[in-house]
TORPA-4810 file (N, C-alpha, C, O; in nm, 3 decimals):
<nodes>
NODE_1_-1.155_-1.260_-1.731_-1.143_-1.343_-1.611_-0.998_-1.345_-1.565_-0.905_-1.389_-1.631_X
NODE_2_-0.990_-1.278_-1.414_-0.787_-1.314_-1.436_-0.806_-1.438_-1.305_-0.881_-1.451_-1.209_X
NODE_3_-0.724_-1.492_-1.348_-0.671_-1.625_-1.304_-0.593_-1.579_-1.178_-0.543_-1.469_-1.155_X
NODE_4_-0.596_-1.703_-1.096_-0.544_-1.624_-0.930_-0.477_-1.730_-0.843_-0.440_-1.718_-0.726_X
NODE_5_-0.465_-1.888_-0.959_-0.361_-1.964_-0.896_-0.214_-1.957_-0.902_-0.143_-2.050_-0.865_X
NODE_6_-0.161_-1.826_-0.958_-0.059_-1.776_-0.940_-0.015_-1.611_-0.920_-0.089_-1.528_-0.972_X
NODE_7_0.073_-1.576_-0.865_0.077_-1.407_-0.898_0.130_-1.366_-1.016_0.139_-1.247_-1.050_X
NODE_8_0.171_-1.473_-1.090_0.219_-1.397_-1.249_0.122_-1.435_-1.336_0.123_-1.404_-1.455_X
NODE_9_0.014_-1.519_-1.268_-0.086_-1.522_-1.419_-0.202_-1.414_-1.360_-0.274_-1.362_-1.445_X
NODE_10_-0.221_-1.382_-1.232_-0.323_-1.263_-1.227_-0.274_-1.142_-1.253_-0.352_-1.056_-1.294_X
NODE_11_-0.122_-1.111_-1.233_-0.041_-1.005_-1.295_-0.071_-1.026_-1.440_-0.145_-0.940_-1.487_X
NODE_12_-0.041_-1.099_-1.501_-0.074_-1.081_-1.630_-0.171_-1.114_-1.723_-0.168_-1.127_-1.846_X
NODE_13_-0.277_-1.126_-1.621_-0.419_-1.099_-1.712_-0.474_-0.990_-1.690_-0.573_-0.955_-1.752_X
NODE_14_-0.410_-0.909_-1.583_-0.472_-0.815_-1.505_-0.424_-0.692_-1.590_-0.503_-0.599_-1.610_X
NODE_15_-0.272_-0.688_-1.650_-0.231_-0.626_-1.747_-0.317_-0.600_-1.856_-0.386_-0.503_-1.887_X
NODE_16_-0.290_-0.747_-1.924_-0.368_-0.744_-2.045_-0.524_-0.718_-2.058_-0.592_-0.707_-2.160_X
NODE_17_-0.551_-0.713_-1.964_-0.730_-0.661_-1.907_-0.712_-0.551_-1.901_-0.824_-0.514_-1.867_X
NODE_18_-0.611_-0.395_-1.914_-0.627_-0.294_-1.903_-0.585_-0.211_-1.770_-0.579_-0.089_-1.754_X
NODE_19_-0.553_-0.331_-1.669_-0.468_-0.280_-1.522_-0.386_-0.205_-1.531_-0.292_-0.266_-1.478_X
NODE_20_-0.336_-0.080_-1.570_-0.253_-0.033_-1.557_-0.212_0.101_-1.448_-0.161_0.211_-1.469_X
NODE_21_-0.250_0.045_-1.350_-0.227_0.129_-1.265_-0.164_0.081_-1.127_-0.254_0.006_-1.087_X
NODE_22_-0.099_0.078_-1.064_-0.120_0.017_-0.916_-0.086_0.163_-0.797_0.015_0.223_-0.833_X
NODE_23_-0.139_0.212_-0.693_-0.095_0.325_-0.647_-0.083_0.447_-0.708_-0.171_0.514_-0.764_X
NODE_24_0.033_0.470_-0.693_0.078_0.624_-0.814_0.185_0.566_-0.932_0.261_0.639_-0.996_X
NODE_25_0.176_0.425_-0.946_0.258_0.415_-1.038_0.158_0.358_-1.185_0.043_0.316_-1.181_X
NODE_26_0.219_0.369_-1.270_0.115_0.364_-1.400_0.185_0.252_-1.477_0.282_0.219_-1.408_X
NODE_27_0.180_0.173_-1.595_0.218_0.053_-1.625_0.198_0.086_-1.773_0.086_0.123_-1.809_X
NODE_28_0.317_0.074_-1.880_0.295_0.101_-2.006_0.315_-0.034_-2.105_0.425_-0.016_-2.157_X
NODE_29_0.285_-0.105_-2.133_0.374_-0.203_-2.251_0.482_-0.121_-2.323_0.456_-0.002_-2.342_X
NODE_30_0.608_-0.174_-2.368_0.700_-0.073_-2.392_0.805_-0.219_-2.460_0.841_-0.320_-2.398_X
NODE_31_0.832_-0.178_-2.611_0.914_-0.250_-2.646_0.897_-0.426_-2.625_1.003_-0.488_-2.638_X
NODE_32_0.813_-0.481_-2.604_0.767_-0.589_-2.560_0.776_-0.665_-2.434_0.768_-0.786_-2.412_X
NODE_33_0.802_-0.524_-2.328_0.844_-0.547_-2.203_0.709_-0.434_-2.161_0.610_-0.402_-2.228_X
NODE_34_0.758_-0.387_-2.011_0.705_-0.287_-1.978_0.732_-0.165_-1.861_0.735_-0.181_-1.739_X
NODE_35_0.746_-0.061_-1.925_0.732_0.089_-1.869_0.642_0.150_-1.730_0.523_0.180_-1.718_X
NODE_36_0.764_0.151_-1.627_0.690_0.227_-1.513_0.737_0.340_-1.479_0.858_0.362_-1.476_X
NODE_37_0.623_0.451_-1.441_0.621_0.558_-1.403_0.595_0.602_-1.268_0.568_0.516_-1.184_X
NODE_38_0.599_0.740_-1.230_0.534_0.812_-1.189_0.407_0.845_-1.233_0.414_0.899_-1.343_X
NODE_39_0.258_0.830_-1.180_0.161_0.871_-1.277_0.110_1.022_-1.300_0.002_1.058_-1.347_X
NODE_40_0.204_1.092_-1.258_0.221_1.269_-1.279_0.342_1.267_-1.382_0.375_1.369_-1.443_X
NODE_41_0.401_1.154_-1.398_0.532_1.168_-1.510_0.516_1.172_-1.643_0.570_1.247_-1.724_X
NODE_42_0.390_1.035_-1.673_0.339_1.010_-1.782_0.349_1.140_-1.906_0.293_1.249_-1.902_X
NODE_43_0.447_1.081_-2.023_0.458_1.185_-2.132_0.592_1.276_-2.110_0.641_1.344_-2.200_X
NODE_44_0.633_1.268_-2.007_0.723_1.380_-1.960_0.858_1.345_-1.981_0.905_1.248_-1.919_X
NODE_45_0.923_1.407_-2.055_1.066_1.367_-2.148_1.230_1.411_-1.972_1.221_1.467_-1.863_X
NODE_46_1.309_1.365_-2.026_1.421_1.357_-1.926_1.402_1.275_-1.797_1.481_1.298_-1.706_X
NODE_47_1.339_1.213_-1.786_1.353_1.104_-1.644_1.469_0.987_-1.670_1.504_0.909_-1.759_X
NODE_48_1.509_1.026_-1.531_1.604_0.902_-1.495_1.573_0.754_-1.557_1.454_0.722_-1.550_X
NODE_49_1.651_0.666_-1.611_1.603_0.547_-1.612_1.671_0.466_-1.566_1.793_0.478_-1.562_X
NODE_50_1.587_0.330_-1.505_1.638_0.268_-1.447_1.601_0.116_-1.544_1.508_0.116_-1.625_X
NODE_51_1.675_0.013_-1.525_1.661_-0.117_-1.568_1.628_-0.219_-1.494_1.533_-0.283_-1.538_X
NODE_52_1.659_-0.244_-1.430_1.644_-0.383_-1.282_1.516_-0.318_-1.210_1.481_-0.202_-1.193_X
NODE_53_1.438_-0.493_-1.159_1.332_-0.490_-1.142_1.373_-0.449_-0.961_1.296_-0.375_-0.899_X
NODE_54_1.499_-0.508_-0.896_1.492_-0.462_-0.776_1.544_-0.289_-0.753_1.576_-0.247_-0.641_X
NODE_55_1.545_-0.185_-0.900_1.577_-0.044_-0.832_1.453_-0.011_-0.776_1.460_0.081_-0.695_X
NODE_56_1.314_-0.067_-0.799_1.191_0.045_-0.791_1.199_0.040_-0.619_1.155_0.134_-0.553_X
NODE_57_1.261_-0.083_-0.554_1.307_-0.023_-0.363_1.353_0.078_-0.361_1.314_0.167_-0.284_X
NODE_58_1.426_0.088_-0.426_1.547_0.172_-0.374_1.490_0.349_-0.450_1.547_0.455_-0.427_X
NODE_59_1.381_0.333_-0.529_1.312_0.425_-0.552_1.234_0.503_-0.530_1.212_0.618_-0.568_X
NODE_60_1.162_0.393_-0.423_1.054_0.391_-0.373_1.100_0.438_-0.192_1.014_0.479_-0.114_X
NODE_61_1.185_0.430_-0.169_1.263_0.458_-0.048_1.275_0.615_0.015_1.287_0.651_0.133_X
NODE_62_1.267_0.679_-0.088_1.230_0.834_-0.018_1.152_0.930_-0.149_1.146_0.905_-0.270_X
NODE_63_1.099_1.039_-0.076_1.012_1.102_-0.176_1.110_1.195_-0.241_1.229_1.175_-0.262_X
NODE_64_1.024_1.318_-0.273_1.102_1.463_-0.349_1.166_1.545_-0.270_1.220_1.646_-0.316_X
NODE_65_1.171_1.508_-0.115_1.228_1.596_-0.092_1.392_1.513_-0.031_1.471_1.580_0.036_X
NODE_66_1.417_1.389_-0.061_1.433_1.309_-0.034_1.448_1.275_0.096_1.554_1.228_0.135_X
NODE_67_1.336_1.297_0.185_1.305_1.225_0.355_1.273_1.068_0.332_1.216_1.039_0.227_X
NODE_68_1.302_0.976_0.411_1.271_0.831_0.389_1.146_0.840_0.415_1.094_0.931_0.480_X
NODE_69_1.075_0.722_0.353_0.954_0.690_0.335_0.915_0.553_0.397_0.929_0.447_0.335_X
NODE_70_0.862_0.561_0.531_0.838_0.457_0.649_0.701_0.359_0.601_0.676_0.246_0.643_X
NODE_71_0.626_0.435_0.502_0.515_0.356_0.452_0.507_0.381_0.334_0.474_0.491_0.288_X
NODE_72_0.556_0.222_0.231_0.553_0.235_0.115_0.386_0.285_0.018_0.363_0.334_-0.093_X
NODE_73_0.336_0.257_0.088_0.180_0.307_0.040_0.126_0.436_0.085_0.007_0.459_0.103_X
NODE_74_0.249_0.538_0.105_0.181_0.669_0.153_0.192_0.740_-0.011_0.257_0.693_-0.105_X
NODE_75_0.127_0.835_-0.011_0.102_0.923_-0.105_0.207_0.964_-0.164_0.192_1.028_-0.267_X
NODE_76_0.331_0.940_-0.117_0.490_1.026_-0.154_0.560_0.969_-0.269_0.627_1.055_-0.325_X
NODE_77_0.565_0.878_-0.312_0.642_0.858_-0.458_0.710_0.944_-0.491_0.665_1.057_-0.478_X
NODE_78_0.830_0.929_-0.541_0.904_1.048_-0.583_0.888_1.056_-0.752_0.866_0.965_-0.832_X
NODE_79_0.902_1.165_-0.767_0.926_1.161_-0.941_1.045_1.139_-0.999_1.150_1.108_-0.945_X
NODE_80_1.008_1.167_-1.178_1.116_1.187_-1.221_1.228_1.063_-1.254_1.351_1.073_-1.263_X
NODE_81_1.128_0.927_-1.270_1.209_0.833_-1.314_1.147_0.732_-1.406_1.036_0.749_-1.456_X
NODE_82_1.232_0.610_-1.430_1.135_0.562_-1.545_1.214_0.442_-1.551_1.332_0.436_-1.586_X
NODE_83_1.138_0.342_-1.511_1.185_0.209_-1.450_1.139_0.102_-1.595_1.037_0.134_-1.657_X
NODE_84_1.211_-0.006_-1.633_1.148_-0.060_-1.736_1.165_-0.199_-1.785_1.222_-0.201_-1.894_X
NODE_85_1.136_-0.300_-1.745_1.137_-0.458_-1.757_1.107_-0.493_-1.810_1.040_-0.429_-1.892_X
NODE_86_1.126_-0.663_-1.824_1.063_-0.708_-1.933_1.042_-0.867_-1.922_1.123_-0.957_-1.902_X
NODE_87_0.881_-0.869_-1.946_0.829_-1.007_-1.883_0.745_-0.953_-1.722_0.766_-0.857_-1.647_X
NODE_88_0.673_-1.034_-1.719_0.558_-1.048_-1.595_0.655_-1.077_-1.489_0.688_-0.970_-1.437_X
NODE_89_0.719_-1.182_-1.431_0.751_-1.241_-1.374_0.869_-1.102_-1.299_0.891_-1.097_-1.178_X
NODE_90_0.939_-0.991_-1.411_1.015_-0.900_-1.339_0.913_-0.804_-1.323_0.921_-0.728_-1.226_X
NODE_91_0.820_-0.795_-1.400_0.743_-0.684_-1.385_0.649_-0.702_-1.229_0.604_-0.601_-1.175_X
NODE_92_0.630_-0.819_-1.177_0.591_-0.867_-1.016_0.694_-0.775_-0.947_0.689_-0.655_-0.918_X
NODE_93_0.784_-0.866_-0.930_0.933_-0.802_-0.878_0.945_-0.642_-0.886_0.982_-0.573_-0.792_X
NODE_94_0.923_-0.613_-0.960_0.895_-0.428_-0.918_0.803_-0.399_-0.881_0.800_-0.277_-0.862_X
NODE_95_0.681_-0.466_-0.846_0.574_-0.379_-0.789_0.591_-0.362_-0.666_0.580_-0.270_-0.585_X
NODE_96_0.631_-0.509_-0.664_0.660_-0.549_-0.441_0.746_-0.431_-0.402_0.726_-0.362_-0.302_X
NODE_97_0.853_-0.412_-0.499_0.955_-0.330_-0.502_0.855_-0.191_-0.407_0.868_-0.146_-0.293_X
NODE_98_0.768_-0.163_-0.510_0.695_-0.037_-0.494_0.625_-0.051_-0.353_0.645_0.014_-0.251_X
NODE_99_0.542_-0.146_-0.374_0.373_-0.190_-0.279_0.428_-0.359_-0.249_0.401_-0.465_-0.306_X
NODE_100_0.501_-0.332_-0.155_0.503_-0.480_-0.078_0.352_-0.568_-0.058_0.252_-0.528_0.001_X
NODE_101_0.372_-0.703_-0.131_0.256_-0.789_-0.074_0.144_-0.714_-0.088_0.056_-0.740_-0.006_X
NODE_102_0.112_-0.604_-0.190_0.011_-0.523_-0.243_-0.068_-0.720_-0.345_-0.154_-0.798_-0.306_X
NODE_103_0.007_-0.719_-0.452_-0.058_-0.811_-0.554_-0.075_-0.972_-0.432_-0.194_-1.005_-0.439_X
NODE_104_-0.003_-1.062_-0.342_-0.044_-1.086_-0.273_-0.168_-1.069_-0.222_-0.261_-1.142_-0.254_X
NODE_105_-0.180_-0.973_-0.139_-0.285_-0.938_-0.095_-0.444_-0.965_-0.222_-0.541_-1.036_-0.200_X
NODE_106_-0.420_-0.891_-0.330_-0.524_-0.861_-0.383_-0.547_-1.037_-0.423_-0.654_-1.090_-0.394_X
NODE_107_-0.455_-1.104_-0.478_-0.471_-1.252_-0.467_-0.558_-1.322_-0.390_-0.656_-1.385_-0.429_X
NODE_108_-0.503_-1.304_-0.234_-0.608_-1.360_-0.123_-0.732_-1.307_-0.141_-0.824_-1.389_-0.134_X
NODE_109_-0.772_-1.149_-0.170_-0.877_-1.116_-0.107_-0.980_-1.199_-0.273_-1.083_-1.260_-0.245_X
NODE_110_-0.944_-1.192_-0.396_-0.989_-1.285_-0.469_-1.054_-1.395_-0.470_-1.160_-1.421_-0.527_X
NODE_111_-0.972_-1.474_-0.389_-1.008_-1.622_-0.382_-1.038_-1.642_-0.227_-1.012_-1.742_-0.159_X
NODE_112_-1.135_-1.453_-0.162_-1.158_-1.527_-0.013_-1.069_-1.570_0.064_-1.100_-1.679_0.112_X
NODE_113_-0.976_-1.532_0.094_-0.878_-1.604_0.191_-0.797_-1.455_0.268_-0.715_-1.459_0.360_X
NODE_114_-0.837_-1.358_0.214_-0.786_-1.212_0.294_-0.898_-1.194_0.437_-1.015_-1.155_0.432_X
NODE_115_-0.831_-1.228_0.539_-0.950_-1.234_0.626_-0.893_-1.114_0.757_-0.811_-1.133_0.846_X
NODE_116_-0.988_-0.965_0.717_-0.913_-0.862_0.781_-0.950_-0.892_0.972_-1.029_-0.959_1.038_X
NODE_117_-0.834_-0.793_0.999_-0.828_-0.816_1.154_-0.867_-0.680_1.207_-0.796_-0.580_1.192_X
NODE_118_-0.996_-0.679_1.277_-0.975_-0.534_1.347_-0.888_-0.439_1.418_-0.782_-0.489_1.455_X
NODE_119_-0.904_-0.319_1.446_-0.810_-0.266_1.505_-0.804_-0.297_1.660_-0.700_-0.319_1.722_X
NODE_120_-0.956_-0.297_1.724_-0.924_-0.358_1.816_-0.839_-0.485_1.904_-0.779_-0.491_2.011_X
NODE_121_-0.866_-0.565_1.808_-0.779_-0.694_1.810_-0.634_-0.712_1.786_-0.555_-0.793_1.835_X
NODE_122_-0.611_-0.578_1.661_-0.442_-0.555_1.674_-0.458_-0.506_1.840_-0.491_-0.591_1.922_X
NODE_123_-0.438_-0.394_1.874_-0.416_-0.339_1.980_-0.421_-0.419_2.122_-0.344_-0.408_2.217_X
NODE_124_-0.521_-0.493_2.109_-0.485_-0.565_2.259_-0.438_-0.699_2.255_-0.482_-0.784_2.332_X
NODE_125_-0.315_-0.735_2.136_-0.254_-0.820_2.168_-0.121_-0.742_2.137_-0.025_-0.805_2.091_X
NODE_126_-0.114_-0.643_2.154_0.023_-0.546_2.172_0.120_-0.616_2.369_0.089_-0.651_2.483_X
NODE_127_0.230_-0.596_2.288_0.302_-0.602_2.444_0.405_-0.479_2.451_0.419_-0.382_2.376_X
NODE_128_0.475_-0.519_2.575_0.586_-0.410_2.604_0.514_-0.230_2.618_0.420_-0.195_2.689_X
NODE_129_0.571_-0.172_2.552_0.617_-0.061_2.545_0.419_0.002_2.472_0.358_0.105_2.501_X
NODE_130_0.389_-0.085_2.401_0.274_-0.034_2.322_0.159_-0.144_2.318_0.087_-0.170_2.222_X
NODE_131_0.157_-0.206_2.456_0.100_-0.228_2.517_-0.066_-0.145_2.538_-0.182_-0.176_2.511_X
NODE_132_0.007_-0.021_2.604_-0.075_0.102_2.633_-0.200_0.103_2.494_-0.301_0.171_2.510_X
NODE_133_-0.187_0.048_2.402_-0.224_0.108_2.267_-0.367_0.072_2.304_-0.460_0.153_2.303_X
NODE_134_-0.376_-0.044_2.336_-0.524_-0.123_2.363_-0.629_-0.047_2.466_-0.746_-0.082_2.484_X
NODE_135_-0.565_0.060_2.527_-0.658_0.137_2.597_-0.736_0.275_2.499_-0.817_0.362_2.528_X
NODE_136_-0.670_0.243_2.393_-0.735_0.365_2.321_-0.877_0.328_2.296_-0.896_0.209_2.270_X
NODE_137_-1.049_0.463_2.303_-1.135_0.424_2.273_-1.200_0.410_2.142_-1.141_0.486_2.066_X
NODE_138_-1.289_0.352_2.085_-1.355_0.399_1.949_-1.364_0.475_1.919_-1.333_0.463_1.800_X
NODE_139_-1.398_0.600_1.941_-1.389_0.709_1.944_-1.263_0.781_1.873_-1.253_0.823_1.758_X
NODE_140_-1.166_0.783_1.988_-1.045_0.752_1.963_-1.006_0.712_1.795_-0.978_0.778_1.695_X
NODE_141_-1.018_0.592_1.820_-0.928_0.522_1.717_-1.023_0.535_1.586_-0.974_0.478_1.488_X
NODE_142_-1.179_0.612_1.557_-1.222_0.655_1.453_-1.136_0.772_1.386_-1.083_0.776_1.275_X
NODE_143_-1.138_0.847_1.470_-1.061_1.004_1.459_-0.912_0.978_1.449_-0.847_1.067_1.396_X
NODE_144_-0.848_0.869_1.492_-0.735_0.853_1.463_-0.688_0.814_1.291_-0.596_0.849_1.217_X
NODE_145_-0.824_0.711_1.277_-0.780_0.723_1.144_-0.835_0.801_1.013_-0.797_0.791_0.896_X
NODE_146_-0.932_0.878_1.066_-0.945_1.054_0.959_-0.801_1.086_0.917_-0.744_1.113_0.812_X
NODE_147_-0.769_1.072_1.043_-0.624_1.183_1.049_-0.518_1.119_1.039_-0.437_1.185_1.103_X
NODE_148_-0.444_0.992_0.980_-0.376_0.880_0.948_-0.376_0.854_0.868_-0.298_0.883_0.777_X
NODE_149_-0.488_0.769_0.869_-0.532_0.661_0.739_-0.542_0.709_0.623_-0.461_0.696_0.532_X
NODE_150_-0.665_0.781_0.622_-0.726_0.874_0.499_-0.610_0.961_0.439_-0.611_0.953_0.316_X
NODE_151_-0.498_1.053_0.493_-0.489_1.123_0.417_-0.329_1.065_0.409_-0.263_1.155_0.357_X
NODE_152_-0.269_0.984_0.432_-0.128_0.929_0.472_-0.159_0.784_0.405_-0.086_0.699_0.456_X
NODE_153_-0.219_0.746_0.335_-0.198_0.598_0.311_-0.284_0.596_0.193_-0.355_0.690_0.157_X
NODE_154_-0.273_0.492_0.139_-0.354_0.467_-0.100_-0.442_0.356_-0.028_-0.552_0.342_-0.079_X
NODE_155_-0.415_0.276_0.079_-0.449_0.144_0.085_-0.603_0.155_0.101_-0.642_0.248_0.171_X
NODE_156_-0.677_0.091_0.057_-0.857_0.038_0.084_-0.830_-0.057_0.244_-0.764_-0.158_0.265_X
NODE_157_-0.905_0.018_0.324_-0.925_-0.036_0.438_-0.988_-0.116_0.479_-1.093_-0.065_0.517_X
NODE_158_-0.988_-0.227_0.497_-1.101_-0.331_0.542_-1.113_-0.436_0.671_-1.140_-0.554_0.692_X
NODE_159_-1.072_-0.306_0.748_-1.082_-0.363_0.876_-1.132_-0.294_0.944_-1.089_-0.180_0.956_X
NODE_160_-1.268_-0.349_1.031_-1.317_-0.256_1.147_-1.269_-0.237_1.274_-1.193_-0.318_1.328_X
NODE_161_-1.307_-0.134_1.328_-1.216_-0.092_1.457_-1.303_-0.131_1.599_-1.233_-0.109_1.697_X
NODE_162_-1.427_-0.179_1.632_-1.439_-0.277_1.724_-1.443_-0.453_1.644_-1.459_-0.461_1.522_X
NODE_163_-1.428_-0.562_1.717_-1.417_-0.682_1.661_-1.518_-0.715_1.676_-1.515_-0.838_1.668_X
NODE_164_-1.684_-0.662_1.708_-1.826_-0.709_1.673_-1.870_-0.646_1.533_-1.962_-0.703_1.474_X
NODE_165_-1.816_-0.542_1.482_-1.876_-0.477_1.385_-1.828_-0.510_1.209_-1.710_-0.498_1.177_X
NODE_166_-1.905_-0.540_1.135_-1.846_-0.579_1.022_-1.745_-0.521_0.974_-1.744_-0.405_1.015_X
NODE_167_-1.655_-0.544_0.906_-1.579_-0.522_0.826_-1.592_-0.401_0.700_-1.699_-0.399_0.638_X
NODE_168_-1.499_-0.315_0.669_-1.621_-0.250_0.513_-1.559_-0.295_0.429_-1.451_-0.352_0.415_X
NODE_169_-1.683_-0.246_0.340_-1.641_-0.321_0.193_-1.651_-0.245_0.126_-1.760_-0.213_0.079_X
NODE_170_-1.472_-0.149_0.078_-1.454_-0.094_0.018_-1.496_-0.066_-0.158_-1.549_-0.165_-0.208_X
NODE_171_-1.484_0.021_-0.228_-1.536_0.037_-0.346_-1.395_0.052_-0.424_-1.318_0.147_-0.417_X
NODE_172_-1.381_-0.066_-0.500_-1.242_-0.069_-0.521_-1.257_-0.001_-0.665_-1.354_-0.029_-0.736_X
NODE_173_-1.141_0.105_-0.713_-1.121_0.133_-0.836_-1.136_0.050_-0.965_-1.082_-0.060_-0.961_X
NODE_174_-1.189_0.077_-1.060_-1.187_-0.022_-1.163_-1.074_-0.004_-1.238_-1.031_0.110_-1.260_X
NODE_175_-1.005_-0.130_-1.292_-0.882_-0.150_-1.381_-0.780_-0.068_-1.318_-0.723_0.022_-1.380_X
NODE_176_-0.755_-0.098_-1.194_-0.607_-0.085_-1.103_-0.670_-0.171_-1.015_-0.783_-0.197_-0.972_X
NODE_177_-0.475_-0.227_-0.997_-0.452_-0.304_-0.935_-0.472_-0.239_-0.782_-0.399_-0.144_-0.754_X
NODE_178_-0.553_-0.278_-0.699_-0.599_-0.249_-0.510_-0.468_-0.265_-0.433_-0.382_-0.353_-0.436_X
NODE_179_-0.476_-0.191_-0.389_-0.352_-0.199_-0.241_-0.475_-0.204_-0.111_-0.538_-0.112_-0.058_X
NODE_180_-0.477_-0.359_-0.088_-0.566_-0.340_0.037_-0.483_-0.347_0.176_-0.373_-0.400_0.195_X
NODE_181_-0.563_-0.280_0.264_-0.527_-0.334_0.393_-0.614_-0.456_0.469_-0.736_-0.473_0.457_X
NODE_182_-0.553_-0.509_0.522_-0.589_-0.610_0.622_-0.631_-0.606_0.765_-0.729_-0.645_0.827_X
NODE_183_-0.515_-0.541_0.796_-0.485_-0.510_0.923_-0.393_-0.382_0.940_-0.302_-0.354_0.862_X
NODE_184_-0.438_-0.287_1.086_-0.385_-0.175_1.092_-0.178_-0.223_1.109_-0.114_-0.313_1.165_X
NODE_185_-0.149_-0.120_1.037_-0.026_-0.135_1.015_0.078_-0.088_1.198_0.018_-0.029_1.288_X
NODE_186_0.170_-0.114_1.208_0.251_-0.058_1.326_0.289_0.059_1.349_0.340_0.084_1.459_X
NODE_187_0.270_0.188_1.223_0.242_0.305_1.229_0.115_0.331_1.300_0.106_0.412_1.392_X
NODE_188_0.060_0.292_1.275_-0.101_0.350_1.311_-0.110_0.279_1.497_-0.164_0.338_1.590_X
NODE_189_-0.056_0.172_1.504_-0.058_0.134_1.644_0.049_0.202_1.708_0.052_0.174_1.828_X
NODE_190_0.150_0.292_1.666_0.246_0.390_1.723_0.182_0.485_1.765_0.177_0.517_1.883_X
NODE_191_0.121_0.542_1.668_-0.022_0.653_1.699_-0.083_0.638_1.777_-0.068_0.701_1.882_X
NODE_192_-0.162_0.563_1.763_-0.264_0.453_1.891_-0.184_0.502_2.040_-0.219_0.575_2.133_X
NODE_193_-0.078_0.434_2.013_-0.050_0.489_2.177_0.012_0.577_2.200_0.047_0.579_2.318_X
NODE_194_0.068_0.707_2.106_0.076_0.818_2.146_-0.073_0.918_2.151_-0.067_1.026_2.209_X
NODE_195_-0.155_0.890_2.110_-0.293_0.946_2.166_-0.326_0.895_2.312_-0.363_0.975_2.398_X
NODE_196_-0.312_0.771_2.335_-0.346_0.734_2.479_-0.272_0.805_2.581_-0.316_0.846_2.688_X
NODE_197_-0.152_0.815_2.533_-0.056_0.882_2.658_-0.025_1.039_2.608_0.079_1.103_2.620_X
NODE_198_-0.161_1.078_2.545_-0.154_1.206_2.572_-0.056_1.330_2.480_-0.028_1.442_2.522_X
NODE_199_-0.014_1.268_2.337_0.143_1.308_2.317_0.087_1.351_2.165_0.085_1.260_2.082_X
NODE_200_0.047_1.464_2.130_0.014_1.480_2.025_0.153_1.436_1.888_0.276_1.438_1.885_X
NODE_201_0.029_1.396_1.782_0.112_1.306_1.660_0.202_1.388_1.601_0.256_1.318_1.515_X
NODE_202_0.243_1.487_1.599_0.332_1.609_1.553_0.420_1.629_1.610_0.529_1.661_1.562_X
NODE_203_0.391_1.614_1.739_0.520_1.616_1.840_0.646_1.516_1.872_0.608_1.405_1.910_X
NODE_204_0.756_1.529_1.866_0.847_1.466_1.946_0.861_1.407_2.033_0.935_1.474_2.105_X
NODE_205_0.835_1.312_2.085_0.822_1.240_2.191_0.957_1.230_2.254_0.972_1.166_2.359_X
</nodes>
């Protein structure tokens, strides 16, 4: 049973329940603290190490090739390091590091209180400049996120893209910690309105 009136006691039942995963990062007990990876690193001798629970930002900040990384929940993690704390309370502190408001999130959606927002509903309370976004159709904004969502992001989606149609209800991994979404992120509503105005997503605007 993990407990969910705090984020360090569902962090750490969620541990001790066998959680060791969140994203691409993997979670070891280590010395009576605990060991984070890369989960392609696992076993693999010479990685960088780091100590402080706030390096996994600054880790987490660009991939392998080192280009910055605009969405901490895209597929890019870099390798080749080996982050390592000690106690729940730092071991939180590096995940956010990793997956902002990831354990948050999974908190709310726990205890019912994660209440996702469609895409439609992001989009037409857009102003200014991306404004435009809200004219995109279903259609549209299905195919937008094949080609986005799915292959650019870890997160479980649970928001539908008209605001009459339920919500889905993702099939969450067992024993890892969920990176859900809520609501479409401001990448994806950037998109949104470079499809409306015509400007393919590859291109330079």
């Amino acid at each position: 049973m993990l407990r969910t009136d705090s984020l360090d006691h569902l962090l750490g039942d969620a541990v001790a329940s066998g959680f060791h995963r969140i994203g691409q990062v993997v979670i070891a007990p280590h010395q009576g603290g605990y060991s984070l990876c890369h989960g392609e690193d696992v076993g693999r001798e010479g990685l960088t190490h780091f100590s402080r629970p706030a390096e996994a930002s600054a880790i987490a900040r660009f991939d392998d090739a080192g280009a910055f990384r605009p969405l901490k929940s895209a597929p890019g993690l870099r390798h080749g390091w080996r982050l390592d704390v000690r106690g729940i309370p730092n071991l939180r502190l590096a995940l956010d590091g990793f997956y902002p408001a990831a354990l948050g999130n999974w908190r709310a959606w726990l205890r019912d209180g994660l209440r996702p927002v469609a895409l439609r509903s992001t989009v037409n309370r857009q102003t200014g400049m991306y404004r435009i976004a809200g004219k995109i159709t279903d259609v549209q904004a299905a195919g937008l996120v094949e080609a986005v969502c799915v292959p650019g992001c870890l997160r479980c989606r649970l928001w539908a893209i008209p605001e009459d149609v339920p919500a889905p209800h993702p099939g969450l991994p067992g024993k890892e910690i969920p990176l859900l979404c809520g609501e479409a992120c401001s990448l994806l509503v950037a998109a949104a309105r470079r499809i409306v105005k015509g400007i393919p997503l590859d291109q330079v605007e």
